[in-house]
C-alpha positions as a Markdown table, in Angstrom:
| # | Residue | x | y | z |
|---|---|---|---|---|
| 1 | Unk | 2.3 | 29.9 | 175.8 |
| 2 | Unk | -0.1 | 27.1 | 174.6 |
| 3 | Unk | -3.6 | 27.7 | 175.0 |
| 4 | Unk | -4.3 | 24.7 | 177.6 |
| 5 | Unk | -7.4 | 24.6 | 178.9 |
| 6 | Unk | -6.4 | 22.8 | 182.4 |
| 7 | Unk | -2.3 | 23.9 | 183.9 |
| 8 | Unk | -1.1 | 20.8 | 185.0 |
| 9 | Unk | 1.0 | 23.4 | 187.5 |
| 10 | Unk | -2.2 | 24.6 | 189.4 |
| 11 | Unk | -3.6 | 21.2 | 190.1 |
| 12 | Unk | -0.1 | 20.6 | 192.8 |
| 13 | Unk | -0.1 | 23.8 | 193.7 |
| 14 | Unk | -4.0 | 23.2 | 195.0 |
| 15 | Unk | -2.3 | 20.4 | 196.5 |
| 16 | Unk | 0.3 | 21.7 | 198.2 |
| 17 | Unk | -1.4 | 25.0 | 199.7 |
| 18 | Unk | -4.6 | 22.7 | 200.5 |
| 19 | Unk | -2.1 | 21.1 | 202.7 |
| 20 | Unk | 0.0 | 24.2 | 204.0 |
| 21 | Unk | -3.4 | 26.0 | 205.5 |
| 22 | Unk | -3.6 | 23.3 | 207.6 |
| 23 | Unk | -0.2 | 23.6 | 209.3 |
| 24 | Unk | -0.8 | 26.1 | 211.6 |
| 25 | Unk | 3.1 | 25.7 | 213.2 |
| 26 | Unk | 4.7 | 25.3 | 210.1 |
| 27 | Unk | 6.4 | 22.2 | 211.5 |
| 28 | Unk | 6.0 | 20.5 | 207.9 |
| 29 | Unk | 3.9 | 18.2 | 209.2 |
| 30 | Unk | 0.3 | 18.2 | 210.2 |
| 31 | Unk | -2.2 | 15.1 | 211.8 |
| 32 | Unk | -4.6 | 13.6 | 209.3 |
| 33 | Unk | -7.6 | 12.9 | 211.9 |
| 34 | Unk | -9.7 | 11.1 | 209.2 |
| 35 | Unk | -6.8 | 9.0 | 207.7 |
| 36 | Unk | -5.4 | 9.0 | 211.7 |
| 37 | Unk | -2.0 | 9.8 | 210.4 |
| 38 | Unk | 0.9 | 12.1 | 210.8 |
| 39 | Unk | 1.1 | 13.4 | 207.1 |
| 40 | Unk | 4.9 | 15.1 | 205.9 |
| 41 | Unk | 5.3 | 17.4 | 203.5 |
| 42 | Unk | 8.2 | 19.7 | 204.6 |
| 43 | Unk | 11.9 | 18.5 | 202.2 |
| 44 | Unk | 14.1 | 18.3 | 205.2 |
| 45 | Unk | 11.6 | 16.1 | 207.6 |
| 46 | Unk | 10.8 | 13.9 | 204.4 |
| 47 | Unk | 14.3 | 13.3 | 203.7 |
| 48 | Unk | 15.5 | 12.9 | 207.1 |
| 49 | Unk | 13.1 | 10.2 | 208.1 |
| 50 | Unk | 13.1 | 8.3 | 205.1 |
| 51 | Unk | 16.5 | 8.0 | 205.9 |
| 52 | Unk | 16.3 | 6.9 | 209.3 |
| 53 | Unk | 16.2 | 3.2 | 210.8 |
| 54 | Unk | 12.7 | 4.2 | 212.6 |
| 55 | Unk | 10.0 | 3.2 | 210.2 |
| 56 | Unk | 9.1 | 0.5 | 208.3 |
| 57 | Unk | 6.9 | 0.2 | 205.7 |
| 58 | Unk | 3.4 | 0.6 | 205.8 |
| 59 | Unk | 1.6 | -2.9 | 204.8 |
| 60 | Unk | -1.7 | -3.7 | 203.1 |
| 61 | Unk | -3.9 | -5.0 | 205.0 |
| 62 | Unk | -7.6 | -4.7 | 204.2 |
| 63 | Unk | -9.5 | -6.7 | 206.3 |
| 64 | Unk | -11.5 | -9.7 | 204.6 |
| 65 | Unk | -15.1 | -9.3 | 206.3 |
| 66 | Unk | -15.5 | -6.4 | 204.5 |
| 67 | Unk | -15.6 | -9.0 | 201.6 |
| 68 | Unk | -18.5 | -11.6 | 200.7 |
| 69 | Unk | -17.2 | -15.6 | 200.3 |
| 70 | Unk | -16.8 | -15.2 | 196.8 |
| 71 | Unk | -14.1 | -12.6 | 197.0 |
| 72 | Unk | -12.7 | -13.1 | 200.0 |
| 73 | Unk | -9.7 | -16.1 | 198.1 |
| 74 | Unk | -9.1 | -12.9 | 195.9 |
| 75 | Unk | -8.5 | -10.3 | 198.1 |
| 76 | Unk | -6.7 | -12.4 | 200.3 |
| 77 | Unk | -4.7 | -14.3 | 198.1 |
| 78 | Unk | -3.6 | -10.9 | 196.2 |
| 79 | Unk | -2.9 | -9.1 | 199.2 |
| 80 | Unk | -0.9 | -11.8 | 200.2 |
| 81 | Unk | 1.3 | -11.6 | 197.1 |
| 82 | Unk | 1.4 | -8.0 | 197.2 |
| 83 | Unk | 3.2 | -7.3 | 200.2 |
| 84 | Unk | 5.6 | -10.0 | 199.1 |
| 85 | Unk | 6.3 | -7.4 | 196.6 |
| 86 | Unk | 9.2 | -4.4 | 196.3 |
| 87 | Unk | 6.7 | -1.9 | 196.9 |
| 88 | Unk | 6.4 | -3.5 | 200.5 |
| 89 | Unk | 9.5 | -5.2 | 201.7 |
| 90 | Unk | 11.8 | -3.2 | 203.9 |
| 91 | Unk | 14.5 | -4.1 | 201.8 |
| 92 | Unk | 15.1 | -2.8 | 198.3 |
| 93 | Unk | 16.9 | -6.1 | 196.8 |
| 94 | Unk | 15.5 | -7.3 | 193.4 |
| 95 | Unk | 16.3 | -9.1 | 190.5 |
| 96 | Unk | 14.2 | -7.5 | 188.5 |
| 97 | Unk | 16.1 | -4.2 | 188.7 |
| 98 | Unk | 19.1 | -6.0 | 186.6 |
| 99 | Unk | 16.0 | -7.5 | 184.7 |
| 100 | Unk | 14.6 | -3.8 | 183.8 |
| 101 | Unk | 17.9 | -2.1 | 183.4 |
| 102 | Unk | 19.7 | -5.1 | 180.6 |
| 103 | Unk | 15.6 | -5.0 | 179.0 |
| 104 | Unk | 16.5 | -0.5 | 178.5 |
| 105 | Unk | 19.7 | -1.3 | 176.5 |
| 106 | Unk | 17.9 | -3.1 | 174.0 |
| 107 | Unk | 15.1 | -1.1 | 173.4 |
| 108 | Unk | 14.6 | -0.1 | 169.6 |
| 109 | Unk | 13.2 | 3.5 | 169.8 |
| 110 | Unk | 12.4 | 3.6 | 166.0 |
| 111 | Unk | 10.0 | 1.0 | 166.9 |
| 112 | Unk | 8.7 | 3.4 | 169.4 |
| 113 | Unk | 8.8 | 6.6 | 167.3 |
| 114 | Unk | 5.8 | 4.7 | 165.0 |
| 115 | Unk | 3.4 | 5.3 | 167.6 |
| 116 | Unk | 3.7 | 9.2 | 167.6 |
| 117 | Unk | 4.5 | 9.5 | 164.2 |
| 118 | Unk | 0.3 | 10.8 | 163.7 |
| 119 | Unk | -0.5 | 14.7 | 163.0 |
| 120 | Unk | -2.4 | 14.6 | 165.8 |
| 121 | Unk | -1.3 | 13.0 | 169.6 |
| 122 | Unk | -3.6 | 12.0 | 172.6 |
| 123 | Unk | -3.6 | 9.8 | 175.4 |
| 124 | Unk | -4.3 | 6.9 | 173.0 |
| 125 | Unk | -1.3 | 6.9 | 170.8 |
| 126 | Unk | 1.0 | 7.9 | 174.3 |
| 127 | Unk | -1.0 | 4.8 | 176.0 |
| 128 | Unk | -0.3 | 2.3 | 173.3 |
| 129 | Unk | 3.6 | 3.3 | 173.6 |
| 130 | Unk | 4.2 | 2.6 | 177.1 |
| 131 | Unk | 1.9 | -0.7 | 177.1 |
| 132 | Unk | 5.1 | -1.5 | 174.5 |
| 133 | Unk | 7.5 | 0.1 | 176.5 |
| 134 | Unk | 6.0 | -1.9 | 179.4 |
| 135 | Unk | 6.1 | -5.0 | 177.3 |
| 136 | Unk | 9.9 | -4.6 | 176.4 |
| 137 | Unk | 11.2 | -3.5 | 179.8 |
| 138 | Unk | 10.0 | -6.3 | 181.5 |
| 139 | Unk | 10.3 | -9.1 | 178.6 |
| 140 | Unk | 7.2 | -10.2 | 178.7 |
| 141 | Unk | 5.1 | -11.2 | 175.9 |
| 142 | Unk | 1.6 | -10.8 | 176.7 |
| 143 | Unk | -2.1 | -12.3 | 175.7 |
| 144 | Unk | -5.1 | -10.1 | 175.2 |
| 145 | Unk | -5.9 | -6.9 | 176.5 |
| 146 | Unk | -3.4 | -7.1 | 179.9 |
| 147 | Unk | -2.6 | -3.0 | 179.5 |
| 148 | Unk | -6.2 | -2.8 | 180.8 |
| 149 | Unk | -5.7 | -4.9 | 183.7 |
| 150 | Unk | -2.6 | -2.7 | 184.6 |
| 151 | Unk | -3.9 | 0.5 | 184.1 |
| 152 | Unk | -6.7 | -0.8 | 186.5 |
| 153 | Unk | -3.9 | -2.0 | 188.8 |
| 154 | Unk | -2.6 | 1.6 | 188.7 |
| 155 | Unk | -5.8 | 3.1 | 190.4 |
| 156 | Unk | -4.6 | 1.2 | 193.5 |
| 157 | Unk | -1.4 | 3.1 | 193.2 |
| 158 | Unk | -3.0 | 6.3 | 192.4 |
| 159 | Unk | -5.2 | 6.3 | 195.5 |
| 160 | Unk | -8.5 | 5.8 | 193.5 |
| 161 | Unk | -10.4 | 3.1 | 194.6 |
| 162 | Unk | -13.8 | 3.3 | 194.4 |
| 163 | Unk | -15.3 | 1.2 | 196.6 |
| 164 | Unk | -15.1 | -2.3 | 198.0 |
| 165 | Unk | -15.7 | -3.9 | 194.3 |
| 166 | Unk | -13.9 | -1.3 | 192.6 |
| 167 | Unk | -11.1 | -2.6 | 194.9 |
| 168 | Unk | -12.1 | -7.2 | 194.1 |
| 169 | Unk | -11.8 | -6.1 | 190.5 |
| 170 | Unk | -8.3 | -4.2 | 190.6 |
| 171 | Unk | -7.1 | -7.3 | 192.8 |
| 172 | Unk | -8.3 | -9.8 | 190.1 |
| 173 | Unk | -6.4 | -7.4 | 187.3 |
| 174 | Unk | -3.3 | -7.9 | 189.8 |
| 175 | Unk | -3.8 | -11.5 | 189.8 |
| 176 | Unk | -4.7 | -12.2 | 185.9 |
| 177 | Unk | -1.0 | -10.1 | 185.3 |
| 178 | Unk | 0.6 | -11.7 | 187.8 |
| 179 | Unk | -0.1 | -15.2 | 187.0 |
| 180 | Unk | 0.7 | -14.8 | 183.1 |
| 181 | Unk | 4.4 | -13.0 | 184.2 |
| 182 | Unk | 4.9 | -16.4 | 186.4 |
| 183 | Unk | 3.9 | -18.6 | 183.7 |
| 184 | Unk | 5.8 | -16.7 | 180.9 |
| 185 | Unk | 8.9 | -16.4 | 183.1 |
| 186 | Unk | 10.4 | -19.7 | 183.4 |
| 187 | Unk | 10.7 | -19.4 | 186.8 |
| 188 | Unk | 10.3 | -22.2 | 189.8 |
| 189 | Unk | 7.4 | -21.5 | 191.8 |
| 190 | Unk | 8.7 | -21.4 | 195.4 |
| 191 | Unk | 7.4 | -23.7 | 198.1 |
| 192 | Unk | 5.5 | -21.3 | 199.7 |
| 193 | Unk | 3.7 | -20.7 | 196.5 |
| 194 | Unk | 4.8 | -17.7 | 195.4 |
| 195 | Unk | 7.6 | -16.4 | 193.1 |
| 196 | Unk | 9.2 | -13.2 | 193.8 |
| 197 | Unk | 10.8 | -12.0 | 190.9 |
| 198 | Unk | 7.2 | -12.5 | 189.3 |
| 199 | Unk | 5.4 | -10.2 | 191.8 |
| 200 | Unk | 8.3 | -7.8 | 191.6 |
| 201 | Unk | 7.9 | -7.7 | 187.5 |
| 202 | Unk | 3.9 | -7.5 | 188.1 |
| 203 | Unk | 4.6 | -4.1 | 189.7 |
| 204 | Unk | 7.4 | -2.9 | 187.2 |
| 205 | Unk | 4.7 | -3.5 | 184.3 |
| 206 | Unk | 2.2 | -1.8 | 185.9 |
| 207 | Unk | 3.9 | 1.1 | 187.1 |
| 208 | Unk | 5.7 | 1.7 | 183.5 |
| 209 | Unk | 2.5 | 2.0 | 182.3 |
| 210 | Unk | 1.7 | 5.8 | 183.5 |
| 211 | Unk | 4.8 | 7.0 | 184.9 |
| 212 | Unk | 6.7 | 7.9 | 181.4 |
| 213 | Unk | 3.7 | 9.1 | 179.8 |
| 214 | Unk | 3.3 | 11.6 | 182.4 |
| 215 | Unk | 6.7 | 13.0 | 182.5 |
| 216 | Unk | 6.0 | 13.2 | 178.9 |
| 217 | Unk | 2.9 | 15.1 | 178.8 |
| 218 | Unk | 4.5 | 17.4 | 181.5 |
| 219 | Unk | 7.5 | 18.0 | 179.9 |
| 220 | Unk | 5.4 | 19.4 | 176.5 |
| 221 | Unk | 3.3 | 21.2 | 178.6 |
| 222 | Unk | 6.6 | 23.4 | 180.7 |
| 223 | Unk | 8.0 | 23.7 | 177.3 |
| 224 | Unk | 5.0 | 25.9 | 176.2 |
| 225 | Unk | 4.0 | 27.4 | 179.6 |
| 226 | Unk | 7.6 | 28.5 | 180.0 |
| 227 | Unk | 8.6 | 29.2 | 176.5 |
| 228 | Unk | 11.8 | 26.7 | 176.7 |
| 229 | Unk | 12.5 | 26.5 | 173.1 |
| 230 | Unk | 15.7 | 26.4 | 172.3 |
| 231 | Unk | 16.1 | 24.5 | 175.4 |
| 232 | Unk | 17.9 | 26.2 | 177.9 |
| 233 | Unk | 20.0 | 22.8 | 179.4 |
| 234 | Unk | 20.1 | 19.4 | 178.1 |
| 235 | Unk | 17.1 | 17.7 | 177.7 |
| 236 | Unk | 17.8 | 15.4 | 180.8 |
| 237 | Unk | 18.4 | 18.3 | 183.0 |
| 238 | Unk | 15.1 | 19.4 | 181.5 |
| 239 | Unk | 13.1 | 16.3 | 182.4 |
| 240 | Unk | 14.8 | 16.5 | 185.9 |
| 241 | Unk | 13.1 | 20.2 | 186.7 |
| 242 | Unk | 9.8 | 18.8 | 185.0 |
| 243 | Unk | 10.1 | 15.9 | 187.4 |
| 244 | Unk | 9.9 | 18.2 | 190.5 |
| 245 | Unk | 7.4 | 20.6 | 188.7 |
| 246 | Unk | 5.2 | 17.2 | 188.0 |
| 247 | Unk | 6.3 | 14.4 | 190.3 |
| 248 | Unk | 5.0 | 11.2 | 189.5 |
| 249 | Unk | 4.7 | 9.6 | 192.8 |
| 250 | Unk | 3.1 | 12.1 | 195.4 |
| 251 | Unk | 3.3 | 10.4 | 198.6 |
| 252 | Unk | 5.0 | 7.1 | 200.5 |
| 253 | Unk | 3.6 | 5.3 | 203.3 |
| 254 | Unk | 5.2 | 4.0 | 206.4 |
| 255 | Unk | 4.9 | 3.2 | 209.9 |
| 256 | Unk | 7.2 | 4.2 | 213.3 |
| 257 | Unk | 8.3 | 1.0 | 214.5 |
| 258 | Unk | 9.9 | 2.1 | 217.9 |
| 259 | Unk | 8.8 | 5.5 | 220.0 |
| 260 | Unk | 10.5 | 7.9 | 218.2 |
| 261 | Unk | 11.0 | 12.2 | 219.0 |
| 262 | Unk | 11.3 | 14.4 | 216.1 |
| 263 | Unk | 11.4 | 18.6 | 216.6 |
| 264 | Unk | 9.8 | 18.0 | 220.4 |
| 265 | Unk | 6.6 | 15.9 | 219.2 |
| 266 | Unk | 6.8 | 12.0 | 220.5 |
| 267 | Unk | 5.8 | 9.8 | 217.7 |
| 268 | Unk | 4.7 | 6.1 | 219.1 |
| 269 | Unk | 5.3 | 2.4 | 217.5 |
| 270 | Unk | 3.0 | 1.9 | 215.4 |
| 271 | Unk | 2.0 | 5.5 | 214.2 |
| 272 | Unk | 1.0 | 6.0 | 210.7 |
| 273 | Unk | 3.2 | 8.0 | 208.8 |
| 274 | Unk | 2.3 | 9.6 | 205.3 |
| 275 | Unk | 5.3 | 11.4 | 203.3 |
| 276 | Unk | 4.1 | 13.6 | 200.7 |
| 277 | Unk | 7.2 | 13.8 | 198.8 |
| 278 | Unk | 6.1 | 15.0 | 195.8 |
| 279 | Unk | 4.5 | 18.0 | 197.4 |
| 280 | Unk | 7.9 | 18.4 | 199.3 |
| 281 | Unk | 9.0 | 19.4 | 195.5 |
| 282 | Unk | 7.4 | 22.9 | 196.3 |
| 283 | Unk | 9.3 | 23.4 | 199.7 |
| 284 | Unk | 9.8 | 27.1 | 199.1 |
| 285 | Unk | 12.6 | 26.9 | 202.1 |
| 286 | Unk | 14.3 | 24.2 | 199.6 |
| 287 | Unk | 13.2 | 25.9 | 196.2 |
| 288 | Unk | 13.4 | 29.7 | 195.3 |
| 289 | Unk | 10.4 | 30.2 | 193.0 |
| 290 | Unk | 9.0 | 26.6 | 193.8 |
| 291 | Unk | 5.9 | 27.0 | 190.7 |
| 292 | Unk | 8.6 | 28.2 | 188.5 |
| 293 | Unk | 11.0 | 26.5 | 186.0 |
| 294 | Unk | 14.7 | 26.6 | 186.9 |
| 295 | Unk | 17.0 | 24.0 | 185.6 |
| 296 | Unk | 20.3 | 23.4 | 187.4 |
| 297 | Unk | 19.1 | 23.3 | 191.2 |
| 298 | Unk | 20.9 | 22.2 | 193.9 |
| 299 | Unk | 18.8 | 19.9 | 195.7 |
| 300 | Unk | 17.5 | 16.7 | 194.2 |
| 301 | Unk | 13.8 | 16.9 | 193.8 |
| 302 | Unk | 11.9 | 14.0 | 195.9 |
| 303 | Unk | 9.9 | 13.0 | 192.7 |
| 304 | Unk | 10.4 | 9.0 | 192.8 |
| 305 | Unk | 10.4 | 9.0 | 196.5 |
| 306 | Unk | 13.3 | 9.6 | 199.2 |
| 307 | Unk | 15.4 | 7.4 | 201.1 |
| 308 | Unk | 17.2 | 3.9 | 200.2 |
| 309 | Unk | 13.7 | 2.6 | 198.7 |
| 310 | Unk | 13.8 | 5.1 | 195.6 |
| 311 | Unk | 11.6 | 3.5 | 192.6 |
| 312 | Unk | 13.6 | 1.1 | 191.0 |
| 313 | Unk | 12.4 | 2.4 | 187.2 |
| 314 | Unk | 13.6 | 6.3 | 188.1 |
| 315 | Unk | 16.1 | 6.4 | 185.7 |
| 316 | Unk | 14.9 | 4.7 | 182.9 |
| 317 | Unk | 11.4 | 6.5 | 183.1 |
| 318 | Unk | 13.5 | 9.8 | 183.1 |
| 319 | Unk | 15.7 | 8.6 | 179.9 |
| 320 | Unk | 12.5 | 7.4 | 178.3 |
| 321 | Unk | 10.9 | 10.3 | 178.1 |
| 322 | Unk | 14.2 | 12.5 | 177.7 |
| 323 | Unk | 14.2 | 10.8 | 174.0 |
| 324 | Unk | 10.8 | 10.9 | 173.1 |
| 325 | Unk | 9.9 | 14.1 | 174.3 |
| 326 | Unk | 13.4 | 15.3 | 171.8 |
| 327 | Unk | 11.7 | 12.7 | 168.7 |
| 328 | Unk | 8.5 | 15.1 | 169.2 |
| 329 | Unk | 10.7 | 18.2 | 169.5 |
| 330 | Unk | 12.7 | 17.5 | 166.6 |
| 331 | Unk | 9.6 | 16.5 | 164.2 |
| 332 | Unk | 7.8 | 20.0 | 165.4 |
| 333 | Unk | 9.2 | 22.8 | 167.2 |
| 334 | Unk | 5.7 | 24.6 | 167.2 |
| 335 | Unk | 3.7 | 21.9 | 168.5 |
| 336 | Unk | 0.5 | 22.7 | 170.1 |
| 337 | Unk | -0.6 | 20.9 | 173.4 |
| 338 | Unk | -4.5 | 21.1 | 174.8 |
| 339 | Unk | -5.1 | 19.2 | 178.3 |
| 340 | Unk | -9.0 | 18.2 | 178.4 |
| 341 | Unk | -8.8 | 16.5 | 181.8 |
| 342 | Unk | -6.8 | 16.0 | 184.8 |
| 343 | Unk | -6.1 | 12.7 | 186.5 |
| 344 | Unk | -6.8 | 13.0 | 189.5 |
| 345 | Unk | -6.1 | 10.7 | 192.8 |
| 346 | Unk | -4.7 | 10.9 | 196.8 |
| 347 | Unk | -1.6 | 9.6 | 195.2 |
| 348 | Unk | -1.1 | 11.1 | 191.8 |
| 349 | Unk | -1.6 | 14.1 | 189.4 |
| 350 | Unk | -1.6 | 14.1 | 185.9 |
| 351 | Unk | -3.0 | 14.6 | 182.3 |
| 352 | Unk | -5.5 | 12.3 | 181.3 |
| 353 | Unk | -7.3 | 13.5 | 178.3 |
| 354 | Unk | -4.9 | 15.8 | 176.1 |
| 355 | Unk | -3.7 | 16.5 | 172.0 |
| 356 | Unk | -0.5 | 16.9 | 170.9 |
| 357 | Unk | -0.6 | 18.6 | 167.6 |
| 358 | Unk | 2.3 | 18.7 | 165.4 |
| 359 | Unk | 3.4 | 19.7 | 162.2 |
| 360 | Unk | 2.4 | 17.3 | 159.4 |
| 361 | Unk | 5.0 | 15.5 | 156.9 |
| 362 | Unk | 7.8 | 16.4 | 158.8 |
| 363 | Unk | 9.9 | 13.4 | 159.4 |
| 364 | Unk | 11.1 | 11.9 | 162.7 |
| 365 | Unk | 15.0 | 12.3 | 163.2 |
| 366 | Unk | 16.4 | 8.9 | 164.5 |
C-alpha cells in the first residue's frame, strides 16, 4: 500500500455516514432544512425516481437583485444560456453527443502519452492532458488561457461558489468559452440569440476537464491501496469498480412536478429533490463490502448519474482513463502515488494536489 497521506476512500465515506446519522428511519432519504430539500441517497429510491415521469429538472435561477447593474447583463444573460443547456433540459437530445463520440475515434493517444512521459507526475502534467483531451473531444481550437476559465466553470459544478462575485466571475468564464465555441463552430446563431449545439459543447469542454483526471488519480490510488497488480479483471472492469469507489458526479438535482407518494410520505409539486447518487455507490443493501474493491458486481454503480439523463461523456471518460491509467502501468509497475490535498465541494470529491512517481527511462508501450 502506498504511503498516501490523504485516502481518497475516507473523504466519501465521511460523506456518506455524515449523511446516514441523519436518517433516523432509514427511509434513504432525509429533509435538508437549510437547503429546504428532500435529499436521496438510498440505490433503489435514486434509481426509481430518476426513472419516473414525476420530476423535472431543477433550474438555475439566481435571482438578479442580489447583483449590482454592472453584473446583472452577466448573470442574467449566462443563466439564460445555461439552462438552454443539456445539463438542464428535460430531454437528453444533442448533437454534440455524435460530435464528442466521432471527435474519441480520432484521438492520437501517443500525442497524449507526451504529457506523462516525466519521472515525476502531478496535477499539472494530468491538467495539461485533459485541457488537450478537452480540446480534441470537442474540436475546438482555442485562444489563450480558456482551460482556466473552465476549470473556474467547474466550481459551479462542483458546488463551490464562494460568494456572489465568486459566482459574476465563473459566469463571465462561462460566457468568454461560450462565445469563442459559437464563433469557432460555424454555426448559425438562432433567432432567439442563442445556439444550442454551442452551449451544449461549452459544457462538454468544461466537464472533460476534471472528470478523466479524477478517475485517473483514483484508479492509481485503488491500485496501491488494494494491491491490484496483476490486475485482477480487465482494465475497464477495473475503472468501472473505481468509478463507484470514486464517482465523479455526487449528486443531481430535480424538482416534483405533480403531488407525488413514495414509501407513505406525500411529496408536493414543486418540492426540491436532491439525489446523491454517488453516495448511493455505498448502499450497503446494494453492495456487500461497499468501501471495498470487488470487480465484477451485479449492479451498475450510479457514478454518472441515473435515469435517461446519464452524462453524455460516461463512456469516453471511462475509456480515457482505461488507457492512460494502462500507458502508466505499463511504463512502471511500482509507481508510487502521494495525495497532498483533497478537492473538496457539495458536488464532488477528489484529488487535487498529488505525485505520481514512476520509474525513470522506462519507455511508454504504444
Amino acid at each position: 500500500m502506498s504511503n498516501v497521506s490523504k485516502n481518497l476512500i475516507d473523504e466519501f465515506k465521511k460523506r456518506y455516514f455524515e449523511l446516514n446519522s441523519r436518517d433516523i428511519l432509514s427511509r434513504g432519504y432525509v429533509f435538508d432544512e437549510e437547503k429546504k430539500s428532500w435529499i436521496f441517497y438510498g440505490y433503489n429510491s435514486c434509481v426509481e425516481l430518476l426513472n419516473s415521469s414525476v420530476l423535472t429538472k431543477n433550474r438555475m435561477q439566481v435571482p438578479l437583485d442580489l447583483f449590482d447593474d454592472s453584473q446583472k447583463y452577466t448573470v442574467e444573460k449566462a443563466q439564460f444560456l445555461l439552462t438552454k443547456s443539456l445539463i438542464f433540459r428535460d430531454h437528453s437530445k444533442s448533437n454534440v453527443i455524435n460530435i464528442i463520440h466521432e471527435n474519441y475515434k480520432s484521438i492520437n493517444f501517443e500525442e497524449l502519452s507526451l504529457f506523462i512521459q516525466d519521472k515525476v507526475i502531478t496535477e499539472q502534467h494530468l491538467g495539461a492532458l485533459n485541457n488537450r483531451l478537452a480540446e480534441l473531444l470537442t474540436g475546438i481550437s482555442f485562444s489563450g488561457n480558456i482551460s482556466r476559465h473552465a476549470e473556474n466553470v467547474g466550481n459551479l459544478f462542483d458546488g463551490k461558489v464562494q460568494g456572489r462575485d465568486h459566482f459574476v466571475d465563473i459566469m463571465e468564464s462561462f460566457l468568454k468559452i461560450y462565445y469563442e465555441i459559437s464563433q469557432d463552430s460555424n454555426v448559425n446563431i438562432s433567432k432567439e440569440s442563442y445556439d444550442i449545439d454551442s452551449i451544449d459543447l461549452t459544457i462538454a469542454f468544461v466537464a472533460a476537464h476534471q472528470t478523466t483526471m479524477q478517475l485517473i488519480v483514483a484508479a492509481l490510488f485503488d491500485i496501491k491501496n488494494f494491491n491490484l497488480l496483476p490486475f485482477p479483471c480487465s482494465i475497464n472492469a477495473l475503472i468501472t469498480e473505481v468509478s463507484r469507489l470514486h464517482p465523479p458526479v455526487l449528486s443531481v438535482g430535480r424538482v416534483f412536478n405533480q403531488d407525488f407518494e413514495y414509501q407513505g410520505v406525500s411529496f408536493k409539486k414543486g418540492d426540491k429533490v436532491l439525489f446523491m447518487t454517488g453516495l448511493a455507490n455505498f448502499d450497503p443493501n446494494v453492495f456487500e463490502s461497499p468501501f471495498s474493491f470487488i470487480h465484477g458486481r451485479k449492479k451498475r454503480p450510479l457514478s454518472f448519474g441515473a435515469g435517461v439523463h446519464l452524462c453524455i461523456g460516461m463512456g469516453v471518460a471511462m475509456s480515457i482513463a482505461s488507457k492512460v491509467v494502462q500507458l502508466i502501468v505499463d511504463r512502471s509497475k511500482n509507481f508510487e502515488l502521494s495525495i497532498s490535498a483533497i478537492s473538496e465541494g457539495f458536488s464532488a470529491l477528489g484529488a487535487e494536489k498529488f505525485v505520481i512517481e514512476v520509474e525513470k527511462n522506462v519507455a511508454i508501450k504504444k
